[in-house]
N, C-alpha and C positions, 0 to 999 in steps of 0.2 A: 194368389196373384203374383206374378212378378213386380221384381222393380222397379223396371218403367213403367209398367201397368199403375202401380201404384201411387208411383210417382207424378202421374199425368192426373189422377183423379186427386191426388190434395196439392196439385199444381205447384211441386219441389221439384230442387235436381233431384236425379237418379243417385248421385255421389250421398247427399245430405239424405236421401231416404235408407240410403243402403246403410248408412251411419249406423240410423236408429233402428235399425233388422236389426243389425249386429248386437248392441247391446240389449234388443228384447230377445234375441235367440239365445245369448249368453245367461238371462234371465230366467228363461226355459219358458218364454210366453208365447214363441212362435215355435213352427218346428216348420222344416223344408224338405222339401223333395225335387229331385234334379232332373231334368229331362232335358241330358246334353248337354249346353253350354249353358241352359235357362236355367236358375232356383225359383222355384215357386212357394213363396211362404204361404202359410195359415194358422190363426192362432190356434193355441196350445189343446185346451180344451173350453167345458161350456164355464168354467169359473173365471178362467183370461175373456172371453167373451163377453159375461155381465160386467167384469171392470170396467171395459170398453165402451157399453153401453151407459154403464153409470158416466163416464168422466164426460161423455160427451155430453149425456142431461146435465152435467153441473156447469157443462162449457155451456150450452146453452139459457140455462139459468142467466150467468154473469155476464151475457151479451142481450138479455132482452130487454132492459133498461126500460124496467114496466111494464112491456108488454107477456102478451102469455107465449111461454116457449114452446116451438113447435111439438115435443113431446107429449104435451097437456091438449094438442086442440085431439085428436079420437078420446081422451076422457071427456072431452066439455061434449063432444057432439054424443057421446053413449049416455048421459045424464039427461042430456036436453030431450 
């Protein structure tokens, strides 16, 4: 995605996303490719990936204030 691409989906500036590209590509958890004046980042590989997907389950854990986190309802409904 690009940076305003990106930037419009977790609804930041373009300046404060581009921020944090920088020091996740410095990290070596994104890599980019350029097409003209656009960079297009994507993470690294599929281990920056499961990071990503862990922090956000844990983001959503500490926002559900007792309820079940969206991550858990395809568990509850494959049980049921």
């Amino acid at each position: 995605m690009s940076v305003n691409h990106l930037a419009d989906t977790v609804d930041k500036s373009p300046a404060a996303v581009s921020q944090h590209l920088a020091k996740l590509r410095l990290a070596r958890m994104v890599t980019t490719r350029q097409d003209g004046t656009r960079v297009f980042y994507r993470l690294a590989d599929e281990h920056v990936s499961d990071l990503v997907t862990d922090a956000i389950k844990q983001a959503e854990h500490s926002v559900a204030h007792g309820r079940v986190p969206r991550h858990h309802h395809n568990q509850i409904e494959t049980v049921e």
